[in-house]
TIROKOL-269037 format. One record per residue: y, x, z of N, C-alpha, C, O in turn; residue in three letters; chain; residue number from 1. Coordinates in Angstrom, 3 decimals, always signed. Example, Ala and Ser with C-alpha at 12.3 -4.5 7.8 and 13.67 -1.06 7.14 Angstrom:
REC       nv       nu       nw      cav      cau      caw       cv       cu       cw       ov       ou       ow   r c   k
REC   -5.690  +13.190   +7.800   -4.500  +12.300   +7.800   -3.300  +13.200   +7.800   -3.319  +14.236   +8.465 ala A   1
REC   -2.250  +12.850   +7.080   -1.060  +13.670   +7.140   +0.030  +12.900   +7.870   +1.138  +13.409   +8.039 ser A   2
end
This chain:
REC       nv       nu       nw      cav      cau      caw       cv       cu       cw       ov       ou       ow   r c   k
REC   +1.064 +104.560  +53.211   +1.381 +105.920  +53.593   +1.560 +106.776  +52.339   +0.955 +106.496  +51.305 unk A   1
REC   +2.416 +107.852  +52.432   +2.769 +108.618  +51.727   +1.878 +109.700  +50.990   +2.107 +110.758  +51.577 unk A   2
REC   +0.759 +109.969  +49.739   +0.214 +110.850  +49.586   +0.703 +112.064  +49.703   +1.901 +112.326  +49.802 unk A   3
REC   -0.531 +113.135  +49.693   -0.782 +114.512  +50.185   +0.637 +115.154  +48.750   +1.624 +115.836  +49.027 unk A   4
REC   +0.280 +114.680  +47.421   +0.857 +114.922  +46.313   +2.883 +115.045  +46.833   +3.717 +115.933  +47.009 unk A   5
REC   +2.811 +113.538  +46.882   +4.278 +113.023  +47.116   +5.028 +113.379  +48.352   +6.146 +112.952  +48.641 unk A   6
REC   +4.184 +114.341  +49.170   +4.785 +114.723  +50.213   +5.137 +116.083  +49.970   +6.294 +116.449  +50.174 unk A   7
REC   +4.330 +116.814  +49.587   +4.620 +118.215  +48.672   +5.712 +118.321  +47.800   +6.224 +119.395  +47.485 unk A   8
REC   +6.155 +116.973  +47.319   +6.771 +117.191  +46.156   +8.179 +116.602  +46.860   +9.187 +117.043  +46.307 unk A   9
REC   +8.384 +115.857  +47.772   +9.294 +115.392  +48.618  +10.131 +116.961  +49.479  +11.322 +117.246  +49.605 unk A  10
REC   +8.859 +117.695  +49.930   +9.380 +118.612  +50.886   +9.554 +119.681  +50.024   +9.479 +120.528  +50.914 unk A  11
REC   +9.739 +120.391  +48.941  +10.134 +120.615  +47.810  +11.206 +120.925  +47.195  +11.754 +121.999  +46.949 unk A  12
REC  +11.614 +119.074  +46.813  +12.569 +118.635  +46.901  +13.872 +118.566  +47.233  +14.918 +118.344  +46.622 unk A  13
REC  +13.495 +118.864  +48.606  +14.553 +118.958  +49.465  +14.822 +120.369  +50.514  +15.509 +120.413  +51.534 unk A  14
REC  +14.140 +121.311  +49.958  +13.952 +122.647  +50.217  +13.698 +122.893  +51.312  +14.382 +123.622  +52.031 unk A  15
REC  +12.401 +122.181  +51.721  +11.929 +122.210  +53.271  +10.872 +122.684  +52.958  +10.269 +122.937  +54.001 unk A  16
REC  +10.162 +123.016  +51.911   +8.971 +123.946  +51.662   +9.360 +125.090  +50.374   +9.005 +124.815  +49.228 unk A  17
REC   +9.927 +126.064  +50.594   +9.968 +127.453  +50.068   +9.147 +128.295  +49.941   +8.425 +128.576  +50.898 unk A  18
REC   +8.987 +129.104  +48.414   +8.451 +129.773  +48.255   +8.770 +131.198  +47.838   +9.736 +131.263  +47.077 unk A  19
REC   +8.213 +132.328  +48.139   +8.873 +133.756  +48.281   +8.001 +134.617  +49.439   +6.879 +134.191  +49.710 unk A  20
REC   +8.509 +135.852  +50.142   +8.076 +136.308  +50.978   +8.721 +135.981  +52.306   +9.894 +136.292  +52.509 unk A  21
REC   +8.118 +135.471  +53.055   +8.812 +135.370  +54.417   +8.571 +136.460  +55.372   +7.452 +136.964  +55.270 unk A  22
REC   +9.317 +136.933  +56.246   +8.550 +137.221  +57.998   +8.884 +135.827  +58.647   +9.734 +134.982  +58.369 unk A  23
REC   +7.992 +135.888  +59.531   +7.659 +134.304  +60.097   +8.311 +134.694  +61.521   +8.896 +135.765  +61.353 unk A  24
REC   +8.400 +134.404  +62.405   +9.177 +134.388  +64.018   +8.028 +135.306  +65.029   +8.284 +136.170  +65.867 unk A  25
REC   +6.739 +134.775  +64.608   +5.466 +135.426  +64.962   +5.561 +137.025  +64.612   +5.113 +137.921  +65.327 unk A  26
REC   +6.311 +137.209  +63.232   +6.417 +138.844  +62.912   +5.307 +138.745  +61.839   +4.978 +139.780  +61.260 unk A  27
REC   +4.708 +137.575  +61.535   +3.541 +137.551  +60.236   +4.342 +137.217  +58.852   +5.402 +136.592  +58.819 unk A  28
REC   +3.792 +137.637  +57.942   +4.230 +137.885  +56.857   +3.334 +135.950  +56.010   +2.294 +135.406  +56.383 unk A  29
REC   +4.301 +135.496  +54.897   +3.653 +134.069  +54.768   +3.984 +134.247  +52.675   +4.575 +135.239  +52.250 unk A  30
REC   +3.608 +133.416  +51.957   +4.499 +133.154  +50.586   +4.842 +131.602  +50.706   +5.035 +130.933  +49.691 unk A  31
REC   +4.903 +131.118  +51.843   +5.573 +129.966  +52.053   +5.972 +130.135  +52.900   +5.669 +131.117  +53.577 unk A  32
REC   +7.133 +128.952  +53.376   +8.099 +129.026  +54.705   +8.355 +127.118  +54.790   +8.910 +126.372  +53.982 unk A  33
REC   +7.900 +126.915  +55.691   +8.536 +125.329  +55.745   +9.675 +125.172  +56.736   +9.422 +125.783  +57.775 unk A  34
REC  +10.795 +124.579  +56.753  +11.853 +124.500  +57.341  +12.339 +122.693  +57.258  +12.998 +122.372  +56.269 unk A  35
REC  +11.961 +121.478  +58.403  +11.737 +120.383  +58.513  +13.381 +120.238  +58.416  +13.762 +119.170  +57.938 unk A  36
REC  +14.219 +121.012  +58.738  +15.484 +121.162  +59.365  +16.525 +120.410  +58.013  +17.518 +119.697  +58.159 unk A  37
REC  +15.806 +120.921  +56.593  +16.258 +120.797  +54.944  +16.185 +119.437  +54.520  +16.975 +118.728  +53.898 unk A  38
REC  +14.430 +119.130  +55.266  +13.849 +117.742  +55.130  +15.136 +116.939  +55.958  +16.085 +116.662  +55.225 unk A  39
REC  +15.234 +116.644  +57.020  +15.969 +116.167  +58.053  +17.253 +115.703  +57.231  +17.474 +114.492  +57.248 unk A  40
REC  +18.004 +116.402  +56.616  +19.619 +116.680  +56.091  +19.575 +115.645  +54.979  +20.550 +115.569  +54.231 unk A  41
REC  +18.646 +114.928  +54.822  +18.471 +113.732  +54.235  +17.540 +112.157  +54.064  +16.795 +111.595  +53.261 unk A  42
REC  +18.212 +111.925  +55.497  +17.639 +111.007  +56.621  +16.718 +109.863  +55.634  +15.728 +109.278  +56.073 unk A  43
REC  +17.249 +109.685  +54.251  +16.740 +108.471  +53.269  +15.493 +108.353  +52.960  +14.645 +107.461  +52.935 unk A  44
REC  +15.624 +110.216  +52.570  +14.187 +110.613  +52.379  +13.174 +110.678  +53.776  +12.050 +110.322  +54.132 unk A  45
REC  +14.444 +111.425  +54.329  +12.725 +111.530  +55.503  +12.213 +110.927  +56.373  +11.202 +111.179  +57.029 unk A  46
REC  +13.413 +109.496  +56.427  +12.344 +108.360  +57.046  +11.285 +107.866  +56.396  +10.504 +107.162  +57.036 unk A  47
REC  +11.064 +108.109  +55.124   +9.548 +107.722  +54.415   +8.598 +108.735  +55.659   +8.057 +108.163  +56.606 unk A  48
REC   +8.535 +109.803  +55.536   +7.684 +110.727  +56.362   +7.613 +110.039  +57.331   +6.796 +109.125  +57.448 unk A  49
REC   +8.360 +110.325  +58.089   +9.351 +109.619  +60.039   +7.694 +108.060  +59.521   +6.542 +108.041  +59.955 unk A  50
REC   +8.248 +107.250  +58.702   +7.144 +105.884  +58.758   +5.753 +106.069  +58.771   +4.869 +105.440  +59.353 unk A  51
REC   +5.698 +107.465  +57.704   +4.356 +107.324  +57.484   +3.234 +108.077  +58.866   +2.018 +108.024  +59.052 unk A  52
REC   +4.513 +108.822  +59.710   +3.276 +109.691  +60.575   +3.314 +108.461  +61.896   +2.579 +108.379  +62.880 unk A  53
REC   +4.632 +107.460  +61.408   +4.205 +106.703  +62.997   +3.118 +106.040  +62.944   +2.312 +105.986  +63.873 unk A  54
REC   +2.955 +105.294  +61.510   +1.836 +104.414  +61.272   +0.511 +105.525  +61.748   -0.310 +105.114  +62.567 unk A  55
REC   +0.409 +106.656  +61.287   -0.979 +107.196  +62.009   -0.960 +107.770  +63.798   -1.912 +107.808  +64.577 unk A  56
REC   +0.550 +108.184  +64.047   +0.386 +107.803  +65.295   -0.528 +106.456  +65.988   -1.677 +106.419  +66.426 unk A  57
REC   +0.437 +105.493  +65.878   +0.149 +104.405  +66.000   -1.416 +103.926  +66.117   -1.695 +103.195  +67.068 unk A  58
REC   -2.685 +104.388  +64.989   -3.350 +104.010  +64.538   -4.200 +105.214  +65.605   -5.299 +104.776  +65.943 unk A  59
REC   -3.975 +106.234  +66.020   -4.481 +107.379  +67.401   -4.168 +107.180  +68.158   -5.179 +107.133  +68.859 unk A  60
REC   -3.137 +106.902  +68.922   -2.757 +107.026  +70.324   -2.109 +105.518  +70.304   -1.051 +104.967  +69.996 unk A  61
REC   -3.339 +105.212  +70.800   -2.917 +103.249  +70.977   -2.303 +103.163  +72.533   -1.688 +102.121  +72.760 unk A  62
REC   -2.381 +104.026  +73.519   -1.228 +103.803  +74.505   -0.558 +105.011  +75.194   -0.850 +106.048  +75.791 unk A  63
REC   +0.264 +104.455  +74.871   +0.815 +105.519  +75.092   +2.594 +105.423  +76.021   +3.158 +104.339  +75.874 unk A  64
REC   +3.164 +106.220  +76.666   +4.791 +105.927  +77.512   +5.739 +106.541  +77.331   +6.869 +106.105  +77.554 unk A  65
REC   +5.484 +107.684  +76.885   +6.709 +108.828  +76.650   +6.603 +109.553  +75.551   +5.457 +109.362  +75.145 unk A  66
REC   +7.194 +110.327  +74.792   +7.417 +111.001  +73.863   +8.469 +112.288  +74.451   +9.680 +112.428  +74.618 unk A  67
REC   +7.689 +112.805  +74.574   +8.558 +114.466  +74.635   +8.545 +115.466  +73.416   +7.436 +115.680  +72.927 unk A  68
REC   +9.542 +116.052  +72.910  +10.127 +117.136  +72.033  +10.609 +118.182  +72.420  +11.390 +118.154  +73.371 unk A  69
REC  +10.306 +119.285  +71.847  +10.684 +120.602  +72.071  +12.541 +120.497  +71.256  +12.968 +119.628  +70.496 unk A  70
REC  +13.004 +121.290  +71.608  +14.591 +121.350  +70.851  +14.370 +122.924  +70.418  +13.964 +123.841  +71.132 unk A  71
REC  +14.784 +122.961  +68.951  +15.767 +121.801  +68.071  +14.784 +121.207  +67.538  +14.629 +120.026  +67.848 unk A  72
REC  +13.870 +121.806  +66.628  +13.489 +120.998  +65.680  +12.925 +119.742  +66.011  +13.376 +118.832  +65.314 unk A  73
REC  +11.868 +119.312  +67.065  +11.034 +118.268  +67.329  +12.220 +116.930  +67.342  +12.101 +115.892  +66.691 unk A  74
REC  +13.495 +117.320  +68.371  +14.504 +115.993  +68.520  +14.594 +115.244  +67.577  +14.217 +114.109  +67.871 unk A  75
REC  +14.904 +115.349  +66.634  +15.220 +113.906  +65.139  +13.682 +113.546  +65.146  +13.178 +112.427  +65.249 unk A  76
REC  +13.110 +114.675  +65.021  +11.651 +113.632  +64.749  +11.064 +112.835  +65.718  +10.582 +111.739  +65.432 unk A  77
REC  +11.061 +113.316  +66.906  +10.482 +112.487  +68.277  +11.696 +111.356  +68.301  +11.304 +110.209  +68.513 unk A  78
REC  +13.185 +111.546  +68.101  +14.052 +110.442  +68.494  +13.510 +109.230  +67.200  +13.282 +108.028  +67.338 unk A  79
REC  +13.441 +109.926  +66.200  +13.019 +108.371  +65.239  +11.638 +107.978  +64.919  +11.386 +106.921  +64.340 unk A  80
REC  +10.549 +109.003  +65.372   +9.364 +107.881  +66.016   +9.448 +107.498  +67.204   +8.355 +107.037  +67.532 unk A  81
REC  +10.122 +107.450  +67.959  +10.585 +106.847  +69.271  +10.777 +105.206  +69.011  +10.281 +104.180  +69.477 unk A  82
REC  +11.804 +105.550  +67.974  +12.362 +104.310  +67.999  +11.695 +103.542  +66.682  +12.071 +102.395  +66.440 unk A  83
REC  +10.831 +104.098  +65.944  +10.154 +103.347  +65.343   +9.112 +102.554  +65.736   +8.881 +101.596  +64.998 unk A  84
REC   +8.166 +102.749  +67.057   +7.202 +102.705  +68.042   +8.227 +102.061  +69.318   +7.565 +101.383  +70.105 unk A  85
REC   +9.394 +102.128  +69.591   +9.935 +101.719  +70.253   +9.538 +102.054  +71.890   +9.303 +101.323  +72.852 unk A  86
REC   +9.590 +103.634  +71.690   +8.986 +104.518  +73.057  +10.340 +105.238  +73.371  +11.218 +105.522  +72.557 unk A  87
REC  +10.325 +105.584  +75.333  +11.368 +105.857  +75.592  +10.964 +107.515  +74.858   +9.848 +108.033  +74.835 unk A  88
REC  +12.046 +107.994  +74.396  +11.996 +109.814  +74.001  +12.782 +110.445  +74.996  +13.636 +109.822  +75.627 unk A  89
REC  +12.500 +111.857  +75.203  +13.256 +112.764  +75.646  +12.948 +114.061  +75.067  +11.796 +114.180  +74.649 unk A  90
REC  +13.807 +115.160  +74.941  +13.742 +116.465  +75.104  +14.031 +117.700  +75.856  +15.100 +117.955  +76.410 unk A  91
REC  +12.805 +118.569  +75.820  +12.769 +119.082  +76.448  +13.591 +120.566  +75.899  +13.434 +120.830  +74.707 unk A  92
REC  +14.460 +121.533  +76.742  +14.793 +122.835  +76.542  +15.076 +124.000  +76.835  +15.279 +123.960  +78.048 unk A  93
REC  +15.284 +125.482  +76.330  +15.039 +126.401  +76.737  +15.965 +126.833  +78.047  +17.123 +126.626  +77.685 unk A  94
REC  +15.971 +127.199  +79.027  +16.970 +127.437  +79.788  +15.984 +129.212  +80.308  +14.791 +129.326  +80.592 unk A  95
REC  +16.793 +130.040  +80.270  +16.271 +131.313  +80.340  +14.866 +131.823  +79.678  +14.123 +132.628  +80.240 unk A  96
REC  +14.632 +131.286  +78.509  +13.508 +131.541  +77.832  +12.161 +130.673  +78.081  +11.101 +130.851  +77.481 unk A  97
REC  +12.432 +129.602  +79.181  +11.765 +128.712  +79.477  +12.363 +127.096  +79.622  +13.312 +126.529  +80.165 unk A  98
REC  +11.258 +126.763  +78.834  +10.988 +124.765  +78.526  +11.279 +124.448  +80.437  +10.741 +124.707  +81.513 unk A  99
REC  +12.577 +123.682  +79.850  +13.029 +123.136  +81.024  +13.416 +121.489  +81.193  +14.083 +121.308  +80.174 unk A 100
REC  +13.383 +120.517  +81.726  +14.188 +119.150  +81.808  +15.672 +119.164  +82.161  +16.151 +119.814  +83.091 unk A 101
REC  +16.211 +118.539  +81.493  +17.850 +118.222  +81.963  +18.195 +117.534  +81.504  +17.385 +116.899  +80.829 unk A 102
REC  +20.029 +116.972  +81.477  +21.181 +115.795  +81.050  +19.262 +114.684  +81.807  +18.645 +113.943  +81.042 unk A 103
REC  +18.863 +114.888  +83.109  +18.642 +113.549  +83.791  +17.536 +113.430  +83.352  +16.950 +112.559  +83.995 unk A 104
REC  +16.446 +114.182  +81.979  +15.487 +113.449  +81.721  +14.513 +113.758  +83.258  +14.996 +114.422  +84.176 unk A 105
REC  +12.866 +113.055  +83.338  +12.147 +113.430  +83.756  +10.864 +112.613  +83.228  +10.938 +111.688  +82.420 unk A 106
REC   +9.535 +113.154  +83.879   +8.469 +112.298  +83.750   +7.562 +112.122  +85.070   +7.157 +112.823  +85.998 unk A 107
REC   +7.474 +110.818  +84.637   +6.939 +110.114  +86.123   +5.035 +110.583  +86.444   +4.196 +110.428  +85.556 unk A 108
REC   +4.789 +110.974  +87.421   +3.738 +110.929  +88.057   +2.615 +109.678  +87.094   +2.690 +108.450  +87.141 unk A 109
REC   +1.666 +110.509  +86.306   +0.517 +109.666  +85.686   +1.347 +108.837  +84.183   +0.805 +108.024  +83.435 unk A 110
REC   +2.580 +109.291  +84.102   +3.395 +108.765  +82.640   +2.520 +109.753  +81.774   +2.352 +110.955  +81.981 unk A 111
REC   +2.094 +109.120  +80.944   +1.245 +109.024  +79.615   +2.110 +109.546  +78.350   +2.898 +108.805  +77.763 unk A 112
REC   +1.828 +111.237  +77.897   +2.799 +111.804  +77.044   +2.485 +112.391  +75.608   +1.683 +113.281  +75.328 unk A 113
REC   +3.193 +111.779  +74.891   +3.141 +112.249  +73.394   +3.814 +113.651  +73.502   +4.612 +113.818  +74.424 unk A 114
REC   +3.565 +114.646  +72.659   +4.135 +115.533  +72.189   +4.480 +115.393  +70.796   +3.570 +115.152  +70.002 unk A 115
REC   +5.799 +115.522  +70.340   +6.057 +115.362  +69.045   +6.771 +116.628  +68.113   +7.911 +116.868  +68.510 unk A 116
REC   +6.444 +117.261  +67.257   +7.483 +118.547  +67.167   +7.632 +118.191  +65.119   +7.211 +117.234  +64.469 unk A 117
REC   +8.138 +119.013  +64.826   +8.435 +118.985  +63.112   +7.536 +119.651  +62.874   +6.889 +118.943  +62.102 unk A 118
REC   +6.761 +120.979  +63.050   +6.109 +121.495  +62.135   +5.194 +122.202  +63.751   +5.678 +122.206  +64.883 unk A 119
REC   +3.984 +122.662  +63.395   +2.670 +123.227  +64.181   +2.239 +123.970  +63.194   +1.896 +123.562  +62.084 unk A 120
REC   +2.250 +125.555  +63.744   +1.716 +126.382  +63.269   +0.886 +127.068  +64.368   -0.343 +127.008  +64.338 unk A 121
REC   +1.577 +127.744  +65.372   +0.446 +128.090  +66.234   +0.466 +127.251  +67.873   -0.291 +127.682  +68.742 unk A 122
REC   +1.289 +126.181  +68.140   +0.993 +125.178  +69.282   +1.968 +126.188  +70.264   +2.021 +125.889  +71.457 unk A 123
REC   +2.640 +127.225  +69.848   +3.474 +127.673  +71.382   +4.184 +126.865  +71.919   +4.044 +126.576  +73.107 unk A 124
REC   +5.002 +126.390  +71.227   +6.295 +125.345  +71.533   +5.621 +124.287  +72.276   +5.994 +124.023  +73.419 unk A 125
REC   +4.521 +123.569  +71.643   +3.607 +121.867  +72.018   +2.913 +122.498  +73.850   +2.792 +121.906  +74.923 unk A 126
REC   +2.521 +124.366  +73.277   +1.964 +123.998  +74.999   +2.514 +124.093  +76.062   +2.322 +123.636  +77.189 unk A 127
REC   +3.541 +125.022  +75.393   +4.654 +125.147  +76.375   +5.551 +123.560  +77.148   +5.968 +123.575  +78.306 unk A 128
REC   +5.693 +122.288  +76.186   +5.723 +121.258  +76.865   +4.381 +120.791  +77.334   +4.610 +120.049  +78.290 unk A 129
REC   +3.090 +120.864  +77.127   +2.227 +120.611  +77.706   +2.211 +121.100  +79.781   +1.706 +120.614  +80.793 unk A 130
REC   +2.914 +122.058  +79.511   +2.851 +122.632  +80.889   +3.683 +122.128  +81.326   +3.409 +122.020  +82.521 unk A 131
REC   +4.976 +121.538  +81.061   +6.034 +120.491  +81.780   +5.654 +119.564  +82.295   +5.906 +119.097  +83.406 unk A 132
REC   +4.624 +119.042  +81.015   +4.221 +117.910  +81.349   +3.238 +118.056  +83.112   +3.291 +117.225  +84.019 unk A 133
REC   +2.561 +119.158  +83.107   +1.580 +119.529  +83.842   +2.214 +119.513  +84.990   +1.725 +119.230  +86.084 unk A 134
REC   +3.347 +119.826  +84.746   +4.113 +120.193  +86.279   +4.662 +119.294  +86.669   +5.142 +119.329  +87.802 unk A 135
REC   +4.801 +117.996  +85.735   +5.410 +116.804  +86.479   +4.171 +115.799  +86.935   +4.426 +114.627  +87.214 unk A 136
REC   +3.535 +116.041  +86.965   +1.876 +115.321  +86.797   +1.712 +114.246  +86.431   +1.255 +113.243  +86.979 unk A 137
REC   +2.385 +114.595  +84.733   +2.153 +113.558  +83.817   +0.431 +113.824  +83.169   -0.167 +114.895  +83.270 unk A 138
REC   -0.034 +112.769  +82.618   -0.399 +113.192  +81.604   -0.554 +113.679  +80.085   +0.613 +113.369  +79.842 unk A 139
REC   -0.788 +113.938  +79.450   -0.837 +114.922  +77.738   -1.972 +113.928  +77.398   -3.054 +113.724  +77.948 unk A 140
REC   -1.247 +113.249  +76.075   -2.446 +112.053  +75.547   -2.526 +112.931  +74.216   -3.590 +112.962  +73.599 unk A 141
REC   -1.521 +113.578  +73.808   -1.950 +114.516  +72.422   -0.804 +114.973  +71.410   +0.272 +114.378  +71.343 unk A 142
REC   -1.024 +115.728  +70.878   +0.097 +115.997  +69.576   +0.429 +115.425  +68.452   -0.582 +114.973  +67.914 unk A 143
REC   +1.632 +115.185  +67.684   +1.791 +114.855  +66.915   +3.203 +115.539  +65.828   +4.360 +115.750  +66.191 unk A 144
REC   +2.649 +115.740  +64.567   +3.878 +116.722  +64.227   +3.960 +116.096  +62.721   +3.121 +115.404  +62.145 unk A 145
REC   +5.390 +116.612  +62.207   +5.730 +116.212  +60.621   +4.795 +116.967  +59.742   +4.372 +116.399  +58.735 unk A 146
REC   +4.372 +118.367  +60.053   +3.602 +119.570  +58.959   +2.828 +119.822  +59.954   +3.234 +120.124  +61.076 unk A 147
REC   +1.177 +119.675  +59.485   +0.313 +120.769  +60.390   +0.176 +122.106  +59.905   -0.547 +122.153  +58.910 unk A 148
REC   +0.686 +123.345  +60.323   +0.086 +124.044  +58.865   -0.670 +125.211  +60.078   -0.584 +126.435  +59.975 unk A 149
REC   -1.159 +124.714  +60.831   -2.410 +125.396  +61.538   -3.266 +125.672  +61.133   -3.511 +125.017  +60.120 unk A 150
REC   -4.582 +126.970  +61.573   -5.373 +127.371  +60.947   -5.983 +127.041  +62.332   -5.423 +126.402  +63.222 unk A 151
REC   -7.612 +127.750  +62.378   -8.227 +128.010  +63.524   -8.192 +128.903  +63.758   -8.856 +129.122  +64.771 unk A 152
REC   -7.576 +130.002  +63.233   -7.131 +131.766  +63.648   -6.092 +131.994  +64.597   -5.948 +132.860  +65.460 unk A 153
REC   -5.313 +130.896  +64.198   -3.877 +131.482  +64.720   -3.417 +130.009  +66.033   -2.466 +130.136  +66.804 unk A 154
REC   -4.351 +128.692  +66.005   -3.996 +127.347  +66.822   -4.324 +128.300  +68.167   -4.901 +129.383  +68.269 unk A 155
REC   -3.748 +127.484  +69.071   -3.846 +127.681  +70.803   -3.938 +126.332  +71.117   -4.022 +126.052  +72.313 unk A 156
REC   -3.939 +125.213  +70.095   -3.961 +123.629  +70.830   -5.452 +123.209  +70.687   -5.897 +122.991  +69.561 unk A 157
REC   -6.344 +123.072  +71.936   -7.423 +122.741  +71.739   -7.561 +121.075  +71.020   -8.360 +120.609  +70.208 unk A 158
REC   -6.471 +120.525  +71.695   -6.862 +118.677  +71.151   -6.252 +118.274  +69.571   -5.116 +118.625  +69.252 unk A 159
REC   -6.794 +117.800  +68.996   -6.128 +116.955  +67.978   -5.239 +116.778  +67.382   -4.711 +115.890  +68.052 unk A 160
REC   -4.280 +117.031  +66.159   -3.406 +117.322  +65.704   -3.353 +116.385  +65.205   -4.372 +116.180  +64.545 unk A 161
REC   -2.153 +115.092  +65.116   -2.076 +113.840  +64.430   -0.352 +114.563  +63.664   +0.708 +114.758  +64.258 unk A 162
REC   -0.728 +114.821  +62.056   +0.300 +114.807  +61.209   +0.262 +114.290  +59.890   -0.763 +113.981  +59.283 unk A 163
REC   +1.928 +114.174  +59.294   +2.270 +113.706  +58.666   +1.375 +114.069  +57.179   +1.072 +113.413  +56.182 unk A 164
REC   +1.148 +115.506  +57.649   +0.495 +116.517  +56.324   +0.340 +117.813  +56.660   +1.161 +118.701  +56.891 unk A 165
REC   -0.893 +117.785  +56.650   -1.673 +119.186  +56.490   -1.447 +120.339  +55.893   -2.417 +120.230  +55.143 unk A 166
REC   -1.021 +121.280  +55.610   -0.709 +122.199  +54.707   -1.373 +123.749  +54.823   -0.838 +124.519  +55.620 unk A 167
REC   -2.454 +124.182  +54.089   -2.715 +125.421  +54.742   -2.423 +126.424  +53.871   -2.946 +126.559  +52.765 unk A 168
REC   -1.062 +127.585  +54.661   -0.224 +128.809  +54.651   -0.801 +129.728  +55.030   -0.698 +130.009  +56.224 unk A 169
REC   -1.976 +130.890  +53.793   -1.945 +131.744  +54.783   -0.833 +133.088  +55.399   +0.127 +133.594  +54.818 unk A 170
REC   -1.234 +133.307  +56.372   -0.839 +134.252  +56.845   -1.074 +135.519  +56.689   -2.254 +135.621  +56.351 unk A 171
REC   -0.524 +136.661  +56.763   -0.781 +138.276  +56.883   +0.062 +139.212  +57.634   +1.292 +139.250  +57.680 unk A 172
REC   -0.744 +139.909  +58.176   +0.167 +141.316  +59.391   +0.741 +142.095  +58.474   +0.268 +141.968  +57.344 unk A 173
REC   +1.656 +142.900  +58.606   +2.365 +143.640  +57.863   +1.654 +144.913  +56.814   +2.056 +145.535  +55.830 unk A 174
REC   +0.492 +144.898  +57.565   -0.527 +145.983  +57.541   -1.520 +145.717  +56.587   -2.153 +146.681  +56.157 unk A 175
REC   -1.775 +144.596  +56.176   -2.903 +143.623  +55.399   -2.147 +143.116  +54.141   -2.959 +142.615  +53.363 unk A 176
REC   -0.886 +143.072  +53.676   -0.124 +142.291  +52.884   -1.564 +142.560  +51.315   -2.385 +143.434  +51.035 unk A 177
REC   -1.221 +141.496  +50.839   -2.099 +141.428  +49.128   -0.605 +141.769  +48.431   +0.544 +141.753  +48.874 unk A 178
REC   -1.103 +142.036  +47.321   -0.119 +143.118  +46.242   +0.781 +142.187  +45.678   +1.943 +142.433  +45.353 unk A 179
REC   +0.107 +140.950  +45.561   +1.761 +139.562  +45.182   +2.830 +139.446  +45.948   +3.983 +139.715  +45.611 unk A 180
REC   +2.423 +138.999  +47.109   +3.325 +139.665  +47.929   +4.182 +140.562  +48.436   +5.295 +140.233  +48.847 unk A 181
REC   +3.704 +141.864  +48.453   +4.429 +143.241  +48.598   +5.414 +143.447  +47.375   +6.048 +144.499  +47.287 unk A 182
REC   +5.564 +142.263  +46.262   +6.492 +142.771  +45.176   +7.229 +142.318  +45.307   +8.060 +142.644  +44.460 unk A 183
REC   +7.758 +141.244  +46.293   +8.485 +140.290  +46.270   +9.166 +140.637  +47.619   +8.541 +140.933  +48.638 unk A 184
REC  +10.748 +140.556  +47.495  +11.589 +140.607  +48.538  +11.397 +140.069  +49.453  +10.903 +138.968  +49.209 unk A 185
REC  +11.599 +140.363  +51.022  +11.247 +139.760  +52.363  +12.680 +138.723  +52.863  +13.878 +139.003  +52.902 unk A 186
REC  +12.112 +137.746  +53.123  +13.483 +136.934  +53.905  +13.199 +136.542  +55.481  +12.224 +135.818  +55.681 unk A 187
REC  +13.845 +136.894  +56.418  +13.539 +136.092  +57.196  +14.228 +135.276  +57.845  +15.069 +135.535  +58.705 unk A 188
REC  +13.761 +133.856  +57.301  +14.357 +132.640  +57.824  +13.891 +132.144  +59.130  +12.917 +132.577  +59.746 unk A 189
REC  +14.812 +131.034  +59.555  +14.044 +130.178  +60.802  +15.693 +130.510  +61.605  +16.513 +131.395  +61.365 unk A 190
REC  +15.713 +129.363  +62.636  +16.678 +129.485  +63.920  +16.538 +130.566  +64.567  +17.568 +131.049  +65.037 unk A 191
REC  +15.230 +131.286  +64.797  +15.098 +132.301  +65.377  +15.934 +133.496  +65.386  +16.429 +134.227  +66.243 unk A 192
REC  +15.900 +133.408  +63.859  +16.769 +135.099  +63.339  +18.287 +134.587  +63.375  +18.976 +135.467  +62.859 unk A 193
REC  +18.975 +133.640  +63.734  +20.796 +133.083  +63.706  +21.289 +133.946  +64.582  +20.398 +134.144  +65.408 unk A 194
REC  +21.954 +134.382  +64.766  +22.440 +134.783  +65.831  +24.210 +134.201  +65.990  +24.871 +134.499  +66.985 unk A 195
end
C-alpha cells in the first residue's frame, strides 16, 4: 500500500490537493481544497490509489454485493473498485435535488451495500445514499472513500470510514477566519459553483 507521504505527494502532483483560500460548497472557508476529479485525469496514477484502498476495503468488509456511488465524483472510483473486487457497481443520482435510481439500476431486498465516494468531508452525499439504500431494504455494510478529510465537528456518518488517506483540513466560518488566511484571495472551486 501506498504511504501517507506518497499519497500527499501524488495528490499534489496532480493538482488534486490545492493550496490557497477556498469557500467550500458548505459556505466554510478551508487553506486546502481537494478535487479527486485532477487525481482521476490520470488513470496511471490513480489506479495506484484505486489498488491501494481496495486492498483495505477488502481487508474490512469481507462480504459484501453491491457498491453504490453518488455522481459525479464517487462513479470512476466505485466503477474501478468494482472491478478490482469484481462487485456489481451502480450509481446513484440527483433528479430534483434528490439521490435517485435510474438507466435500470436497483437494489435487491437484504443486498449487502458498499458506499463508495472520492472524497468525505461531512457524509451528506454517503447518507443521502444510505437512505436509498434504506428505501430499497438493502442493507449499508459501510463507507468507503479515496480522501477522508472528516473531522468529528463537521461528520454526520456514525460508522467507519475505510480510506485511501486521511487528511485533516481545518475548517472556518466566515466570521472566525485566522489572519493567514484573510490575506489570501478566495476561490471557489468544486462542480458546485459550474454553472
Amino acid at each position: 500500500m501506498l504511504s501517507h507521504k506518497k499519497s500527499l505527494n501524488i495528490l499534489r502532483k496532480t493538482n488534486a490537493l490545492l493550496d490557497g483560500h477556498f469557500v467550500l460548497s458548505s459556505g466554510l472557508h478551508s487553506s486546502h481544497y481537494v478535487q479527486c476529479a485532477k487525481l482521476l485525469s490520470f488513470p496511471h496514477i490513480a489506479s495506484e490509489i484505486c489498488k491501494s484502498l481496495a486492498k483495505k476495503i477488502k481487508k474490512n468488509f469481507k462480504k459484501f454485493d453491491l457498491i453504490l456511488s453518488p455522481a459525479m465524483g464517487g462513479i470512476i472510483i466505485g466503477y474501478e473498485i468494482g472491478r478490482l473486487l469484481k462487485k456489481e457497481t451502480i450509481f446513484c443520482e440527483r433528479v430534483n435535488g434528490k439521490f435517485t435510481l435510474r438507466r435500470g439500476f436497483s437494489i435487491k431486498k437484504n443486498m449487502k451495500v458498499l458506499i463508495i465516494e472520492d472524497v468525505i468531508t461531512t457524509g451528506k452525499s454517503s447518507l443521502e445514499c444510505a437512505k436509498l439504500i434504506n428505501k430499497f431494504k438493502g442493507k449499508l455494510i459501510g463507507y468507503a472513500s479515496i480522501i477522508d478529510r472528516s473531522n468529528k465537528k463537521n461528520l454526520k456518518i456514525k460508522k467507519k470510514i475505510i480510506s485511501h488517506i486521511k487528511i485533516e483540513i481545518p475548517t472556518f466560518d466566515k466570521k472566525k477566519l485566522p489572519k493567514y488566511l484573510k490575506s489570501k484571495p478566495i476561490t471557489s472551486p468544486g462542480s458546485r459553483f459550474i454553472r
